[in-house]
C-alpha positions in Angstrom: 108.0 123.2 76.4 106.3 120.1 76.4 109.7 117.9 76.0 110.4 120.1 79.5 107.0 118.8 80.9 108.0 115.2 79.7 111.5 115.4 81.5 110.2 117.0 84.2 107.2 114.5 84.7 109.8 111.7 84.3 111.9 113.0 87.0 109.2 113.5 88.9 108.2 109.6 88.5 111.7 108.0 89.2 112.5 110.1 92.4 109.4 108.9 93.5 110.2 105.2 92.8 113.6 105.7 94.1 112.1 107.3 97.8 109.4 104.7 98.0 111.8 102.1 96.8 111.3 99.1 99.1 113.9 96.7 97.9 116.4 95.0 100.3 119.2 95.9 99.2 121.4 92.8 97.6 123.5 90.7 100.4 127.6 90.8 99.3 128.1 88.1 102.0 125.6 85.8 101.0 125.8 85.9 97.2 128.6 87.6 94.7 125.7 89.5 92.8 122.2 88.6 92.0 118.9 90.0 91.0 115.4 90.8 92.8 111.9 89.8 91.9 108.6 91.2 93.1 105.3 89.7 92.4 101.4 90.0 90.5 98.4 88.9 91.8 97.1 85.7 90.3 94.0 85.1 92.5 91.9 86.8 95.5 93.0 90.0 93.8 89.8 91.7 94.0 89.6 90.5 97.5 92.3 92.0 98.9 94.6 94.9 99.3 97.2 94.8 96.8 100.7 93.8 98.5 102.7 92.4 95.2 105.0 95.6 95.5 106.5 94.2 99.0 106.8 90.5 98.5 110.1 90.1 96.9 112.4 87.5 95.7 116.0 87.8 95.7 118.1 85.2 93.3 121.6 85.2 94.5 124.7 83.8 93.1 127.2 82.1 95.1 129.9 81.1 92.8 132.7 80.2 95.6 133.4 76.6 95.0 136.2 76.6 96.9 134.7 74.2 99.5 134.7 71.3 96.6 130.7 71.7 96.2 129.1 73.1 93.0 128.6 76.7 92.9 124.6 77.5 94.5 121.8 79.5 94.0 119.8 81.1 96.4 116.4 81.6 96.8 114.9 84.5 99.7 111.9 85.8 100.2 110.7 88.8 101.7 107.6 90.5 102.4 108.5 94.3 103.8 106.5 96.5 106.0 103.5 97.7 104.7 99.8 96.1 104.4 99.4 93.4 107.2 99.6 90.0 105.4 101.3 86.6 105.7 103.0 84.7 103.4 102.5 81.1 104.2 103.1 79.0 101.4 106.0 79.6 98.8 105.9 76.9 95.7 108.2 76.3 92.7 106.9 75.5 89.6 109.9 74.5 87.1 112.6 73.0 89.6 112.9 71.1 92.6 115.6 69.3 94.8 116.4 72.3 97.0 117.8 72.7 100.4 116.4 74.7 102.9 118.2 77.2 105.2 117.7 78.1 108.5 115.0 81.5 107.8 115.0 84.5 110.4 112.1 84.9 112.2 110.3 81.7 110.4 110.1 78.6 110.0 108.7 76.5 107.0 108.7 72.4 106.0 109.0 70.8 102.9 105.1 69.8 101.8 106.0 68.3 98.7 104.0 69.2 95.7 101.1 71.0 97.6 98.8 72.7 95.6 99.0 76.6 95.0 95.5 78.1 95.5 94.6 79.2 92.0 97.4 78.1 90.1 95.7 76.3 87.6 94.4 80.0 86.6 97.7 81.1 85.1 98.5 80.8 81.6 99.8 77.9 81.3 98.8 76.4 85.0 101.2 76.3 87.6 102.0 73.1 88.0 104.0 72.1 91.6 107.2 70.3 92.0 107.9 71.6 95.1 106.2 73.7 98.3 107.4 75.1 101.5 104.8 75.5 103.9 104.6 77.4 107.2 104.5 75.3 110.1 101.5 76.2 112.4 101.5 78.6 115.2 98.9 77.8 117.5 99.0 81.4 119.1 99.1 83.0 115.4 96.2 80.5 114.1 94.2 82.3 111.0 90.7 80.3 110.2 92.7 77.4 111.1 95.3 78.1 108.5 99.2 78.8 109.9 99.8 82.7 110.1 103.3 82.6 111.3 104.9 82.9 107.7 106.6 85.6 106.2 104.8 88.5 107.8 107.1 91.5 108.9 110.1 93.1 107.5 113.3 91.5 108.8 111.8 87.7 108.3 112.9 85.9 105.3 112.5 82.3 104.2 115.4 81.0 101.9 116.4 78.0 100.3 119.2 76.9 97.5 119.7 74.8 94.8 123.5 73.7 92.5 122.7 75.4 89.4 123.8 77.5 87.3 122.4 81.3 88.3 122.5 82.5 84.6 120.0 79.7 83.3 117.9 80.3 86.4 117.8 83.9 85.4 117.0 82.4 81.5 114.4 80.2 82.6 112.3 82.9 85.0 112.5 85.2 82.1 110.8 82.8 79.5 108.6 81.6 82.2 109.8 78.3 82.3 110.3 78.7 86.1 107.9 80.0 88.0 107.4 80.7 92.2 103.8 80.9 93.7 103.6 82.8 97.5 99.6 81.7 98.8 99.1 85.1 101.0 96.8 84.9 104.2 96.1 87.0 107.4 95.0 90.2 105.5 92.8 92.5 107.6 89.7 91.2 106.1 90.1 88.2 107.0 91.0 87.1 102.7 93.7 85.5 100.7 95.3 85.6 97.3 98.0 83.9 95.5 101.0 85.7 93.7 103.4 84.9 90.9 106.6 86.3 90.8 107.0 88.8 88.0 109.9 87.2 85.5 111.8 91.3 84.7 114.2 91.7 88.0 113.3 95.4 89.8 116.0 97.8 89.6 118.2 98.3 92.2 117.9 101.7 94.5 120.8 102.5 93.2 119.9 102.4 89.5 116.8 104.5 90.0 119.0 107.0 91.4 121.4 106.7 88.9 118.4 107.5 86.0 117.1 110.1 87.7 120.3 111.9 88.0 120.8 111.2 84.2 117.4 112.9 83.1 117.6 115.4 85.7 120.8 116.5 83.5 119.1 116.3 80.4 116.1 118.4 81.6 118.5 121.4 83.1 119.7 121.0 79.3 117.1 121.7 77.7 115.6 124.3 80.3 119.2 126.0 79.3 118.9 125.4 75.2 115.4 126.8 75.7 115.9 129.9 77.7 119.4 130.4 74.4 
């Protein structure tokens, strides 16, 4: 009975994952396969209403070198409907030398190594070698602070770099690379700063696909128990 209640319970936990699942889903056209990143609170957690679950990061691999340039990585961000907020800073901590792309519904600048509210908190500090910055919107101002950054789901800022997307990948999973969002325009009038969390999130797909596979194991052993 209580393996049932375990199954059941786990089920239970991935469809619920899988319906709230937030992740866009990966771009085919943009990149041949990638991976997705959300994010952990660093500082003004306390503060503020917790939003690391919709801030994402996708990694995506472009490996078509046909053009005669080395194959590129890119970088998007996202930050999908749910608790109002506005990503106005994104900083890299590990790399630098990107190029940025043309963002939909944003528009950020180079600010060179600016520093990341609070990332001298993280273990080992975050140190800067690179920040995009939201311009200012005069008609979006936040305690004189730009609020027009990532803010609603559709907007992206994105930016790419010739590397190699498997020691990318390598280097965000030892924490050797590292990307910073400064979050403003919260309700309350707060910020905090997030780090991305260096495990990818599963695709929607592949929650579906687990809870399929242990929804067949449970109606198993429902059937071995009722023998």
């Amino acid at each position: 009975m209580n393996k049932i209640k375990t199954l059941t319970a786990a089920i239970a936990l991935v469809a619920s994952a899988s319906a709230h699942a937030l992740l866009p889903p990966i771009d085919p056209v943009a990149g041949y396969g990638g991976a997705s990143f959300n994010f952990s609170c660093l500082v003004g957690c306390d503060d503020t209403p917790a939003v690391g679950s919709q801030l994402y990061l996708q990694v995506l691999h472009d490996i078509d070198a046909s053009n005669g340039v080395d194959p590129n990585v890119y970088f998007k961000f996202f930050n999908m409907v749910g608790v109002q907020s506005s990503v106005e800073q994104v900083s890299i901590d590990g790399m630098d030398g990107f190029t940025k792309l043309t963002g939909s519904g944003t528009n950020f600048e180079a600010a060179g190594t600016l520093n990341l509210p609070g990332g001298n908190t993280a273990t080992p500090p975050f140190v800067v070698d690179f920040t995009y910055e939201a311009e200012p919107d005069n008609t979006l101002g936040f305690n004189g602070k730009p609020a027009a950054g990532i803010n609603a789901a559709g907007e992206t800022m994105e930016f790419y770099k010739a590397a190699d997307y498997n020691a990318v990948i390598a280097a965000m999973a030892s924490g050797d690379l590292r990307f910073g969002l400064h979050v403003i325009a919260f309700a309350n009038g707060e910020s905090a700063t997030y780090l991305n969390n260096p495990v990818p999130v599963p695709e929607p797909e592949t929650w579906a696909m687990l809870a399929a596979g242990l929804g067949l194991l449970g109606a198993r052993a429902w059937r071995h128990r009722k023998a």
